[in-house]
C-alpha positions in Angstrom: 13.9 -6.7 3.4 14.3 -8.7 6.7 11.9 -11.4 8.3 11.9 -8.5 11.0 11.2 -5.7 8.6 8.6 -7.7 7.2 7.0 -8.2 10.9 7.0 -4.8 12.0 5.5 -3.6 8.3 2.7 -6.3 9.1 2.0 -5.9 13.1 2.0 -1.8 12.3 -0.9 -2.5 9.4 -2.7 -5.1 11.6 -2.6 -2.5 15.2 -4.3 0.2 13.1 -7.4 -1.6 12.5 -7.2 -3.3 16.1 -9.5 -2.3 18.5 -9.3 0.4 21.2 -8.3 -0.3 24.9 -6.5 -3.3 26.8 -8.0 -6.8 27.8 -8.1 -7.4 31.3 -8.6 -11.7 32.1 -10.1 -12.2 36.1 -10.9 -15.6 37.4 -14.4 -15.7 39.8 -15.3 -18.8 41.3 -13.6 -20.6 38.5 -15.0 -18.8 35.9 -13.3 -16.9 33.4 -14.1 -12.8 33.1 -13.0 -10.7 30.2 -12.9 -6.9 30.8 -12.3 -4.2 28.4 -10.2 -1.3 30.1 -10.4 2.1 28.0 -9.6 5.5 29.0 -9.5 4.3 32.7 -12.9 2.7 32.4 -13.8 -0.8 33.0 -16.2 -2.5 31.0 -17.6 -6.4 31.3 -16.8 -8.4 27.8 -19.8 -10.9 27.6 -18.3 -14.7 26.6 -20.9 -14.3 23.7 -18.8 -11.6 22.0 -15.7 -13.6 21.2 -14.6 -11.7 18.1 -13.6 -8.8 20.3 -12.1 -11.2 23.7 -10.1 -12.6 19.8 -9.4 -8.6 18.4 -7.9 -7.7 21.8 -5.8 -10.7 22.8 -4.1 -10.3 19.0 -3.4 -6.5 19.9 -2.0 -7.3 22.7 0.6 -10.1 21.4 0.9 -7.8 18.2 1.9 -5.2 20.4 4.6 -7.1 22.3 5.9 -8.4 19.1 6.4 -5.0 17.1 8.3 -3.8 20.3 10.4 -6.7 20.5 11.3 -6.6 16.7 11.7 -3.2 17.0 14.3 -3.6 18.8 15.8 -6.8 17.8 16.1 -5.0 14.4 17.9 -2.2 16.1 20.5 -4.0 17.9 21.0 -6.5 14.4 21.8 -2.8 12.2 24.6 -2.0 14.7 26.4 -5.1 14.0 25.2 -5.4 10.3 23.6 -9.1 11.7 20.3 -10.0 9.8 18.3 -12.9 10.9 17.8 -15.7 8.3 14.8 -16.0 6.2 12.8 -18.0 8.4 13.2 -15.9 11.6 13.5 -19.3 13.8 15.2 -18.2 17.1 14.2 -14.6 17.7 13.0 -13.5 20.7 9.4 -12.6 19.0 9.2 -16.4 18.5 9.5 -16.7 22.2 7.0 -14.1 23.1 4.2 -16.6 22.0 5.4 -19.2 24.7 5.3 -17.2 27.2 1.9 -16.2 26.9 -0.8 -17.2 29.3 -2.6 -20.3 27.7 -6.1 -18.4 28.2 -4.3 -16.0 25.6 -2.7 -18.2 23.4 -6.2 -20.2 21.9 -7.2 -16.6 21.0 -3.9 -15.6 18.8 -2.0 -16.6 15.7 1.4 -16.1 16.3 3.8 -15.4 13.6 5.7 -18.9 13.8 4.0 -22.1 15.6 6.2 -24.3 18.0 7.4 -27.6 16.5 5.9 -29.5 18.9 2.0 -27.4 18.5 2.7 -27.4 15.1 3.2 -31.3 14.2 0.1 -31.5 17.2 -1.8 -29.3 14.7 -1.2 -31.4 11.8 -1.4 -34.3 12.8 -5.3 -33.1 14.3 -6.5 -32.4 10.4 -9.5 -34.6 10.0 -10.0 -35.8 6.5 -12.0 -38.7 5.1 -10.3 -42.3 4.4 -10.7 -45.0 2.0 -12.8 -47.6 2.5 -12.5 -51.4 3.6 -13.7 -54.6 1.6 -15.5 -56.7 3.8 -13.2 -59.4 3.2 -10.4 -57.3 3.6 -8.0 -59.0 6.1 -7.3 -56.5 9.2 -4.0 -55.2 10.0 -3.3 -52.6 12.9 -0.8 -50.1 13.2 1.0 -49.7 16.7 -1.1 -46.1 16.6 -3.9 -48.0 16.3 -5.1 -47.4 12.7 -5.9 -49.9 10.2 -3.4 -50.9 7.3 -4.1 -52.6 4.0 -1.1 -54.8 4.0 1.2 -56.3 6.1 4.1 -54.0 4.4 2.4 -50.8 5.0 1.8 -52.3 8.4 5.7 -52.4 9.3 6.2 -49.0 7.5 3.4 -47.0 9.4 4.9 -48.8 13.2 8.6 -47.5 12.2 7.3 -43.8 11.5 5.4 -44.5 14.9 8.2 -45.7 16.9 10.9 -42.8 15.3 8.5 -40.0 16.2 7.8 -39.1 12.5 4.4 -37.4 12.0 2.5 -39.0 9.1 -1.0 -39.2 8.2 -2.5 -42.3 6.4 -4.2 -42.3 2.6 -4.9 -38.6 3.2 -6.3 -37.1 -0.4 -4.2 -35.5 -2.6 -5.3 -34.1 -6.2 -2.8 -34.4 -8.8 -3.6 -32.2 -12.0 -4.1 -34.8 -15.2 -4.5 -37.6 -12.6 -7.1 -36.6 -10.3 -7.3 -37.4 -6.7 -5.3 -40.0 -4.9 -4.8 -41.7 -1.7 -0.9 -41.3 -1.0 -0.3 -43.9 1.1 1.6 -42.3 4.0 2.0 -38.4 3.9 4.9 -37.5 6.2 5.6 -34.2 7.7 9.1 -33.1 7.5 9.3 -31.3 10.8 12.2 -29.4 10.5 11.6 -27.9 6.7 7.6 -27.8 7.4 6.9 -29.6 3.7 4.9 -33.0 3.4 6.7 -35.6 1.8 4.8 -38.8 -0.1 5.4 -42.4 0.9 4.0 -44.7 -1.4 4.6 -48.4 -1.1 4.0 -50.3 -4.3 3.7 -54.4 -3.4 2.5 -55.9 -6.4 5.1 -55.4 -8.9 4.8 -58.8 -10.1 1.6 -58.2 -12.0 1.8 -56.5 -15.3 -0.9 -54.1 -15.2 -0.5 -52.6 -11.6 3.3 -52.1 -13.0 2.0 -49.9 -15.4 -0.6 -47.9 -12.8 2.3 -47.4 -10.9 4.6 -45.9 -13.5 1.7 -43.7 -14.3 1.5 -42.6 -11.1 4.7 -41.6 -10.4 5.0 -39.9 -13.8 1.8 -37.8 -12.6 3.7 -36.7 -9.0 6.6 -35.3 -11.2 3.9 -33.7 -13.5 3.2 -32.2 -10.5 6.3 -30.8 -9.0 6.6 -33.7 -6.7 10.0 -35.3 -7.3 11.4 -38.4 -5.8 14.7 -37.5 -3.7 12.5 -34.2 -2.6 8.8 -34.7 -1.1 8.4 -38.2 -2.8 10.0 -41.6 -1.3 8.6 -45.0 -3.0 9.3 -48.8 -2.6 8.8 -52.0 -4.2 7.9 -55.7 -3.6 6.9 -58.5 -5.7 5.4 -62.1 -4.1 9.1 -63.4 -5.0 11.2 -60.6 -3.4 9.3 -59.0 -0.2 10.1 -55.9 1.6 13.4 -56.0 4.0 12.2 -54.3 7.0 15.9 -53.8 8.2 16.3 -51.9 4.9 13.0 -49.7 5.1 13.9 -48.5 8.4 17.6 -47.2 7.1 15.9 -46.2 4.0 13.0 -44.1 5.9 15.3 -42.9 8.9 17.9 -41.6 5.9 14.9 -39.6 4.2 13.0 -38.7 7.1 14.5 -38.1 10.8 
């Protein structure tokens, strides 16, 4: 089954529980008016019932879609062309742009923009780790503060390049429990996170062996380096090369 066979099985399933009638959006004295239009009457949505301004703004877009898949699946059987697997480039992508943006908070379309979909990851609000107070302060380019002066350089090239990460966000690794990755970067293109974890004290015996233990407990995990894990080292001898990093992380991750 196609991506668009699977779209117009799901968008039929979803219309018949939608709701009767059409939404009609009016604009009075710079406020915002939702009307319901069935069977030629008119009726006043009140902003207090959003579930149903949410129910007919879906229908709508659902609607749209189905035809448009409808008929993109059409045209594809007469030339034996399928889409690939991920649908990317279809006109039904392109029916969410086009939307009106009154529309568009109230709908979940079937494949998010890059650019509202890095926008929405990069929005996730989680909990960090805490600071000793005699922690010296380092801060990143975006403004956020680092541990070391390594993680430092690596969090302002991910900055500079454009590549989406968030910093120390939790991760629970089963056997392990949960850590604090120290960069978790979003592939854009693929849509998987990828782990970047710096490791800067390999000069001392025991933190050597935490670290092997962790990275044993990623591939436990289905995490494998070359795939969504990246790491590096340092000892006090042999620092990072930041010309190096930036090859190694634009090689890995632009």
């Amino acid at each position: 089954m196609t991506i668009l066979q699977k779209i117009i099985s799901k968008k039929e399933q979803e219309l018949q529980k939608a709701p009767e009638g059409t939404l009609n959006i009016n604009v009075c004295k710079g406020n915002i008016q939702y009307y319901l239009n069935h069977h030629g009457k008119r009726t006043y949505i009140r902003e207090k019932n959003q579930k149903l301004i949410h129910q007919l703004c879906q229908k709508d877009y659902d609607e749209k879609v189905l035809r448009t898949a409808q008929k993109e699946l059409e045209q594809l059987q007469k030339v034996s062309r399928f889409y690939q697997e991920t649908g990317q480039g279809t006109e039904c992508e392109a029916i969410y742009e086009m939307l009106d943006e009154r529309r568009k908070k109230h709908v979940q379309p079937i494949w998010l923009p890059d650019e509202e979909f890095v926008k929405q990851w990069e929005n996730v609000e989680y909990e960090k780790k805490g600071f000793r107070e005699d922690a010296p302060e380092f801060y990143s380019e975006k403004g956020e503060r680092m541990r070391s002066k390594s993680e430092l350089l690596i969090a302002n090239i991910l900055y500079r390049h454009g590549i989406p990460y968030r910093y120390e966000y939790p991760l629970y690794l089963n056997g392990y429990g949960q850590i604090h990755p120290d960069f978790t970067v979003l592939d854009v293109k693929q849509r998987k996170e990828i782990y970047f974890e710096h490791f800067g004290m390999m000069d001392d015996e025991s933190y050597q062996e935490e670290a092997l233990r962790r990275i044993l407990a990623y591939e436990k995990n289905g995490i494998f380096r070359g795939d969504r894990l990246l790491f590096t080292f340092e000892t006090s001898k042999m620092p990072i090369n930041s010309r190096v990093l930036e090859e190694m992380i634009l090689n890995n991750l632009k």
